[in-house]
N, CA, C and O atoms as a Maestro MAE file, in Angstrom:
{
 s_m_m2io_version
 :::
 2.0.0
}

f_m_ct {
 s_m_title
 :::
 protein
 m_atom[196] {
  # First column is atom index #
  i_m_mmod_type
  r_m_x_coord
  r_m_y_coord
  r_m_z_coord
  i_m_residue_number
  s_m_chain_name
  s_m_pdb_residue_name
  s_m_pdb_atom_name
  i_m_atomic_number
  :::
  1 25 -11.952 -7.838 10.434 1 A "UNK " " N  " 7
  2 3 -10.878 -8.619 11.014 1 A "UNK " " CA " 6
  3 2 -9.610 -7.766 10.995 1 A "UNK " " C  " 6
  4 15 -9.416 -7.021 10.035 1 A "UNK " " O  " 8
  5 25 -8.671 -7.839 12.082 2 A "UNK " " N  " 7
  6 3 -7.453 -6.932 11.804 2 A "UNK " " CA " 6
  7 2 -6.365 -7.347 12.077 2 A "UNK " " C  " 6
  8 15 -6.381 -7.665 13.266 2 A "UNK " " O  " 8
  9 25 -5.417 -7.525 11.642 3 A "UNK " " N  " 7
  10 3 -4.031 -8.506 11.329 3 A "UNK " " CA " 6
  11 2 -2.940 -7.668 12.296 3 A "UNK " " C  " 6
  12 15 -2.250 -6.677 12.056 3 A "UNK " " O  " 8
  13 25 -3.057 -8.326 13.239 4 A "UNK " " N  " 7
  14 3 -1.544 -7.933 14.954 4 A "UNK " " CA " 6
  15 2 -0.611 -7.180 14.188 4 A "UNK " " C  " 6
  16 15 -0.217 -7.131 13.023 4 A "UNK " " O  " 8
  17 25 -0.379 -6.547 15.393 5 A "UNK " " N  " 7
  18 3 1.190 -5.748 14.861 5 A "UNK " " CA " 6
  19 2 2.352 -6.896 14.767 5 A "UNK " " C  " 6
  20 15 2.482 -7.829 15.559 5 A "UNK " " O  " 8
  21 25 2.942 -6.698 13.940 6 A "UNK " " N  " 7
  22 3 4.105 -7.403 13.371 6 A "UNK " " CA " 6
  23 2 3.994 -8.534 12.727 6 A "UNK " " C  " 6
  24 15 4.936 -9.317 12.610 6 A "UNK " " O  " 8
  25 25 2.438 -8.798 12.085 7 A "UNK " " N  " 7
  26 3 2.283 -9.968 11.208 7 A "UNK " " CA " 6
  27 2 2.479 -9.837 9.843 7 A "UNK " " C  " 6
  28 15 2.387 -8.711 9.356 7 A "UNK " " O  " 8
  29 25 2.687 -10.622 9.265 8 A "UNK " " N  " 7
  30 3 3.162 -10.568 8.280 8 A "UNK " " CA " 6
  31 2 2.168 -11.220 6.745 8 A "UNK " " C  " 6
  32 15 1.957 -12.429 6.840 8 A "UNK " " O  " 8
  33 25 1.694 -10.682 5.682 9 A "UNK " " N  " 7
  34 3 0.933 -10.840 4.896 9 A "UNK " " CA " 6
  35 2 1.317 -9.831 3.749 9 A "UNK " " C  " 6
  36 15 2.088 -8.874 3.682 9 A "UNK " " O  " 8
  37 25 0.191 -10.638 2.609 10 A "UNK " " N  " 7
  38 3 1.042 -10.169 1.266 10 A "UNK " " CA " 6
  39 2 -0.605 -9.214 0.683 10 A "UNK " " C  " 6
  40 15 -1.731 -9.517 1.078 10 A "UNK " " O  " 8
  41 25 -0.349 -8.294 -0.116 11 A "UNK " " N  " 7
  42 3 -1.034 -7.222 -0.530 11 A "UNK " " CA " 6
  43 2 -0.783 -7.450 -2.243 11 A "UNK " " C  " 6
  44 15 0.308 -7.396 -2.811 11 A "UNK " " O  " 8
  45 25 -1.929 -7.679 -2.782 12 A "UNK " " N  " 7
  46 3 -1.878 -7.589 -4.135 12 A "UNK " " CA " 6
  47 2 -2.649 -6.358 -4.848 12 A "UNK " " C  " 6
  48 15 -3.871 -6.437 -4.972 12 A "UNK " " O  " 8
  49 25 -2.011 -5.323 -5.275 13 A "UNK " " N  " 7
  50 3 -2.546 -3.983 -5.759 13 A "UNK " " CA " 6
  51 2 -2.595 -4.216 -7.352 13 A "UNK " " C  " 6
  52 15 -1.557 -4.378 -7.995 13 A "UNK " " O  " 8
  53 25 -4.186 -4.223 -8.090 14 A "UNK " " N  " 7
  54 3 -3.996 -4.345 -9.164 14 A "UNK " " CA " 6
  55 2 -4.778 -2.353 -9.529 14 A "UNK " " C  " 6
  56 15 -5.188 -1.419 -8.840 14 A "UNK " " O  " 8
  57 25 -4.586 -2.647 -10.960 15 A "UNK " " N  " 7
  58 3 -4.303 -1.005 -11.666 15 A "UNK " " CA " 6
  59 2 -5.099 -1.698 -13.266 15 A "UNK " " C  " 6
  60 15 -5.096 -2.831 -13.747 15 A "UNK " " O  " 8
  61 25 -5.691 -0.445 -13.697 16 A "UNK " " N  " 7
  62 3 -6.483 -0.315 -14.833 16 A "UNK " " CA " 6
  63 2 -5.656 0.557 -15.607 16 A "UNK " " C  " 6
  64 15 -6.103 0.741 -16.740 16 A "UNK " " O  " 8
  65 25 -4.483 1.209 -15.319 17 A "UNK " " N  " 7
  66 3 -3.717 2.249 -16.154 17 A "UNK " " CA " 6
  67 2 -2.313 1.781 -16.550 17 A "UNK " " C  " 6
  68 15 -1.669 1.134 -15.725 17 A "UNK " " O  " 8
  69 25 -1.971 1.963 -17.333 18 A "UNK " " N  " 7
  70 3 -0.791 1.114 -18.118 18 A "UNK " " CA " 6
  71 2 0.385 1.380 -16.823 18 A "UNK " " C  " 6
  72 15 0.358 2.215 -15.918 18 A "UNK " " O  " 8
  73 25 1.352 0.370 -17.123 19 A "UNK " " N  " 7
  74 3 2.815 0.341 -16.148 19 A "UNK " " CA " 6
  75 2 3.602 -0.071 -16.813 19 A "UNK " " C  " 6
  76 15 3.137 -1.127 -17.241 19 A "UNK " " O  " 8
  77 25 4.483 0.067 -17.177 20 A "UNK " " N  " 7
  78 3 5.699 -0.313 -17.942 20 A "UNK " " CA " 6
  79 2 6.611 -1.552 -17.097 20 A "UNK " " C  " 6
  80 15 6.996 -1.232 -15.972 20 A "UNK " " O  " 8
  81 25 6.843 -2.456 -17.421 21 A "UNK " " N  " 7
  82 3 7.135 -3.876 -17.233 21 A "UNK " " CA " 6
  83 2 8.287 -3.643 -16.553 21 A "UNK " " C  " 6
  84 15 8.581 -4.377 -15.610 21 A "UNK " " O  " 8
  85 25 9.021 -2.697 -16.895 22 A "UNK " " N  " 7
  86 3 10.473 -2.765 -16.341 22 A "UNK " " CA " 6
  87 2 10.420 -1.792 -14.667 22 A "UNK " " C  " 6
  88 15 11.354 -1.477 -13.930 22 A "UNK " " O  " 8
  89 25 9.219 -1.585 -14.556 23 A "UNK " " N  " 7
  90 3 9.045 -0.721 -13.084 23 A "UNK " " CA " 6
  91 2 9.504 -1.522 -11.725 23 A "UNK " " C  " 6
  92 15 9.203 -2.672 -11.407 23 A "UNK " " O  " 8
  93 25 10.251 -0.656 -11.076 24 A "UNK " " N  " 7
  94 3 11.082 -1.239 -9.917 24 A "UNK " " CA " 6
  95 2 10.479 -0.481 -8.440 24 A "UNK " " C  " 6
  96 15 9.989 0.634 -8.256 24 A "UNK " " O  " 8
  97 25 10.707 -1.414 -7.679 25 A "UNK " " N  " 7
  98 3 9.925 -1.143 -6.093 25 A "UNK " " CA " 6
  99 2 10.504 0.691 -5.781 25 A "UNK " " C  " 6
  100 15 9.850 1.412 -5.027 25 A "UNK " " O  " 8
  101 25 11.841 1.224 -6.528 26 A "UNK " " N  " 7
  102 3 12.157 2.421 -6.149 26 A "UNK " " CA " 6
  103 2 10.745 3.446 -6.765 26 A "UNK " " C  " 6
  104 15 10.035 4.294 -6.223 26 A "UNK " " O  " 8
  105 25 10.771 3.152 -7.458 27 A "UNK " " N  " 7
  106 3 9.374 3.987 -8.423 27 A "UNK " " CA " 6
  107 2 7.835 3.922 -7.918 27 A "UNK " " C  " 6
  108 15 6.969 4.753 -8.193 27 A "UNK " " O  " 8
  109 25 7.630 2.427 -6.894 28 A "UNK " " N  " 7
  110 3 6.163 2.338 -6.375 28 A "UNK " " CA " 6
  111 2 5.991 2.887 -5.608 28 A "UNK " " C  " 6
  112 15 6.895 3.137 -4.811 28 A "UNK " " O  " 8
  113 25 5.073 3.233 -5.494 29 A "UNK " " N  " 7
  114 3 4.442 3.767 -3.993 29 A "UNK " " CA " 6
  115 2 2.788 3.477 -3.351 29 A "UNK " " C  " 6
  116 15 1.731 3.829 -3.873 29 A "UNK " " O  " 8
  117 25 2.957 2.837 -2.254 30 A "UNK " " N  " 7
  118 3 1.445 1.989 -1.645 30 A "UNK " " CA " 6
  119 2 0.815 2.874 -0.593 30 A "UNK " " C  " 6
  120 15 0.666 2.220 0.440 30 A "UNK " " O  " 8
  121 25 0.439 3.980 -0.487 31 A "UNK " " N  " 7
  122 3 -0.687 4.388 0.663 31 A "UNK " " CA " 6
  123 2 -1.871 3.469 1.553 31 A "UNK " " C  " 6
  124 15 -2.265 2.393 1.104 31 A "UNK " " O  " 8
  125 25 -2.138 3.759 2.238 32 A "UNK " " N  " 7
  126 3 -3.729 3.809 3.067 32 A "UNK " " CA " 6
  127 2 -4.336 4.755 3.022 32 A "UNK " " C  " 6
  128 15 -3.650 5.698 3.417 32 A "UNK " " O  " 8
  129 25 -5.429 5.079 2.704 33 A "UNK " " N  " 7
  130 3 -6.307 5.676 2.440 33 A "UNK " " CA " 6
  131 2 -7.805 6.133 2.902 33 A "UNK " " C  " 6
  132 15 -8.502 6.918 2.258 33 A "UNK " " O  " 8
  133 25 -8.203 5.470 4.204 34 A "UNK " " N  " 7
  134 3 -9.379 4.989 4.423 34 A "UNK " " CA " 6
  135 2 -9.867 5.470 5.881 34 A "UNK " " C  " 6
  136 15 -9.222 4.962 6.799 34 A "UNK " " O  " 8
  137 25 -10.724 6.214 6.196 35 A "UNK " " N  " 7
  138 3 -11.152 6.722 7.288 35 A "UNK " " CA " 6
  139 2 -11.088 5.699 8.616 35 A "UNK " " C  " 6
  140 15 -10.932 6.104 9.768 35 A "UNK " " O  " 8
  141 25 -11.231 4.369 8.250 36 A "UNK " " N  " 7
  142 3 -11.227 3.687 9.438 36 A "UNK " " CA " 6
  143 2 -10.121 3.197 10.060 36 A "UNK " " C  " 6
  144 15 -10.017 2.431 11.017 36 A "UNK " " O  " 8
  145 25 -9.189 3.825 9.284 37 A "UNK " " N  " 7
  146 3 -6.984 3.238 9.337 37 A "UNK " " CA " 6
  147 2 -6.740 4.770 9.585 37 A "UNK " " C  " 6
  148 15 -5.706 5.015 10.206 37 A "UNK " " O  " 8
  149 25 -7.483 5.806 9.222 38 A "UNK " " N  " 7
  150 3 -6.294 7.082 9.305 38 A "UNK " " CA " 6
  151 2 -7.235 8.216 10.122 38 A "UNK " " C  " 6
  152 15 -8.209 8.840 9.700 38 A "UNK " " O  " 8
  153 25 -6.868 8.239 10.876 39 A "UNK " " N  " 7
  154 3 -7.740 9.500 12.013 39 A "UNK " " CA " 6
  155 2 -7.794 11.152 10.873 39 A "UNK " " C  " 6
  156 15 -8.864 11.660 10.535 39 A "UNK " " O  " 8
  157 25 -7.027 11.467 10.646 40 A "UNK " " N  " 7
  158 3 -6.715 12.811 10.070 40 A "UNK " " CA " 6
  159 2 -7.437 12.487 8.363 40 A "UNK " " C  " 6
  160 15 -7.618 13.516 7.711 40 A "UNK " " O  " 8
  161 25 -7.652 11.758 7.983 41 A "UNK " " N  " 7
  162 3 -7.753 11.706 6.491 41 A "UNK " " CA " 6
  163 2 -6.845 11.720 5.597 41 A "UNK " " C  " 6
  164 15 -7.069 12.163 4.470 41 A "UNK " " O  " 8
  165 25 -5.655 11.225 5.974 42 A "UNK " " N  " 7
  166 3 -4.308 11.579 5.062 42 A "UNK " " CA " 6
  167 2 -3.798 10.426 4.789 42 A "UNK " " C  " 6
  168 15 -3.564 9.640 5.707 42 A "UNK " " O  " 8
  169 25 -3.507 10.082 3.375 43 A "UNK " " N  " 7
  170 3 -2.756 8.850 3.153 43 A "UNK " " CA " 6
  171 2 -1.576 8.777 3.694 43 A "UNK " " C  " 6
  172 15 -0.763 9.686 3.859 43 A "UNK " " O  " 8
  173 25 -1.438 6.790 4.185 44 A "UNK " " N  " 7
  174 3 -0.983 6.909 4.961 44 A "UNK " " CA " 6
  175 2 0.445 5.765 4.088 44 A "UNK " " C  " 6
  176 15 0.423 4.537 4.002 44 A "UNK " " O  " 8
  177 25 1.298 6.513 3.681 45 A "UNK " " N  " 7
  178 3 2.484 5.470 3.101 45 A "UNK " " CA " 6
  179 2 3.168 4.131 3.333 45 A "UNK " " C  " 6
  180 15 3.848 4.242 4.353 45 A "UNK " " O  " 8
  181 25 3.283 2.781 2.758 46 A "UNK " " N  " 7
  182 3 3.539 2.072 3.450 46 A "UNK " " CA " 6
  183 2 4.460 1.650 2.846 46 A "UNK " " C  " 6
  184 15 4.409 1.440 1.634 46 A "UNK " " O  " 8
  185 25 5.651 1.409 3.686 47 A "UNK " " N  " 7
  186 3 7.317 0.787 3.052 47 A "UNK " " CA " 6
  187 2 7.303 -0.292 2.389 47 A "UNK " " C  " 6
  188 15 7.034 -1.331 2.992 47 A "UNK " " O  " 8
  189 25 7.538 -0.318 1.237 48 A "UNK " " N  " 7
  190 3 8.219 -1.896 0.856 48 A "UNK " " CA " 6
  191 2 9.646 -2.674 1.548 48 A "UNK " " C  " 6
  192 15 10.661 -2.003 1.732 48 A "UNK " " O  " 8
  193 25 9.605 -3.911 1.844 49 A "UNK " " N  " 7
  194 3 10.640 -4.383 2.548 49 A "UNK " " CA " 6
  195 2 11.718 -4.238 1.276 49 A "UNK " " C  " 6
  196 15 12.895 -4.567 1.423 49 A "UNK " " O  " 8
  :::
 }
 m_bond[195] {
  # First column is bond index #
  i_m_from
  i_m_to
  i_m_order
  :::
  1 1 2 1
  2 2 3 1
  3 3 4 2
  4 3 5 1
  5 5 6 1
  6 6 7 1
  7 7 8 2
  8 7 9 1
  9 9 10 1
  10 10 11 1
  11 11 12 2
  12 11 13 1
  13 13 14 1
  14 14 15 1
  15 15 16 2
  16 15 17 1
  17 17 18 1
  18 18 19 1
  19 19 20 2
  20 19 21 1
  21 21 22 1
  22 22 23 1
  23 23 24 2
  24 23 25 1
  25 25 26 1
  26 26 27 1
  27 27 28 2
  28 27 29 1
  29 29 30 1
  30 30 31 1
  31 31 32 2
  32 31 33 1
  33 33 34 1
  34 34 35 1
  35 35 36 2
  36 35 37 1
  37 37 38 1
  38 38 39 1
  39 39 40 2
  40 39 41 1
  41 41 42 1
  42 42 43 1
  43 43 44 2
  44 43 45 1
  45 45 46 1
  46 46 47 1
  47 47 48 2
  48 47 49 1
  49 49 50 1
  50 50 51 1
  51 51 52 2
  52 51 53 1
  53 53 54 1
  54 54 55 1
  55 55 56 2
  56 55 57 1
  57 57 58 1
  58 58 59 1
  59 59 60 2
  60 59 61 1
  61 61 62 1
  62 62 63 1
  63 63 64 2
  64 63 65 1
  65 65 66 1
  66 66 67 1
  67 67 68 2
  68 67 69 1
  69 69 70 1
  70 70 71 1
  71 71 72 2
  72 71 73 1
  73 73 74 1
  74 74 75 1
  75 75 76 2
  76 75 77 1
  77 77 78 1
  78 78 79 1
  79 79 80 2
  80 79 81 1
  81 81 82 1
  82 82 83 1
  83 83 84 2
  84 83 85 1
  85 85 86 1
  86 86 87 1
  87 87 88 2
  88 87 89 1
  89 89 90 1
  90 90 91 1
  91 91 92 2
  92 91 93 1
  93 93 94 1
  94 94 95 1
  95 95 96 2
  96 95 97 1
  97 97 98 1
  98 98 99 1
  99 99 100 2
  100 99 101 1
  101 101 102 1
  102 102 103 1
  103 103 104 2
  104 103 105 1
  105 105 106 1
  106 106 107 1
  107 107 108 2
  108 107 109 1
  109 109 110 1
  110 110 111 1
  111 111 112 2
  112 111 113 1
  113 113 114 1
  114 114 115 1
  115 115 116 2
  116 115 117 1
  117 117 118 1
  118 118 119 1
  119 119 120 2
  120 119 121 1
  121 121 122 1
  122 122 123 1
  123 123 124 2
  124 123 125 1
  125 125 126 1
  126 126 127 1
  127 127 128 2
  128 127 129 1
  129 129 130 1
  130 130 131 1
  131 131 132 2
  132 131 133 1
  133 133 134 1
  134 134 135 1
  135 135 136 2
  136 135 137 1
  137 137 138 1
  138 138 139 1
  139 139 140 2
  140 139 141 1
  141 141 142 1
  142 142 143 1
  143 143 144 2
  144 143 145 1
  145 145 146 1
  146 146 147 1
  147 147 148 2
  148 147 149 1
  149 149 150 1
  150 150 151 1
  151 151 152 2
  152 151 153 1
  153 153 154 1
  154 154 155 1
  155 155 156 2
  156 155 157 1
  157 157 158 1
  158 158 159 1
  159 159 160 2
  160 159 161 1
  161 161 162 1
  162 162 163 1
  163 163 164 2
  164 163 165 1
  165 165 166 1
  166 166 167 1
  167 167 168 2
  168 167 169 1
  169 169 170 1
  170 170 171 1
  171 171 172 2
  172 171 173 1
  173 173 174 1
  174 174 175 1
  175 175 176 2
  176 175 177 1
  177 177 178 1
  178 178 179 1
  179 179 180 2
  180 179 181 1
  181 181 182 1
  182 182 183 1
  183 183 184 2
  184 183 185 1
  185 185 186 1
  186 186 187 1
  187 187 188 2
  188 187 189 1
  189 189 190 1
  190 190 191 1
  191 191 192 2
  192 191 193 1
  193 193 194 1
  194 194 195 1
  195 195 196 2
  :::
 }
}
């Protein structure tokens, strides 16, 4: 299934490696990753609003 350009939906990224509680959206960072989203093989960065 693939979600239109300019829709809007929420992404929950969970992690097995410690994070410190006080971590702020300047410090995250969310890629794509996946042969069927990225022609070249290169993660692909995605902005936080």
């Amino acid at each position: 299934m693939m979600i239109p350009a300019g829709a809007s939906y929420v992404v929950r990224v969970a992690t097995d490696l410690p994070v410190r509680d006080d971590v702020s959206a300047d410090e995250l960072r969310l890629y794509v990753w996946n042969a069927r989203y990225t022609s070249d093989r290169k993660g692909v960065q995605i902005a936080f609003p």
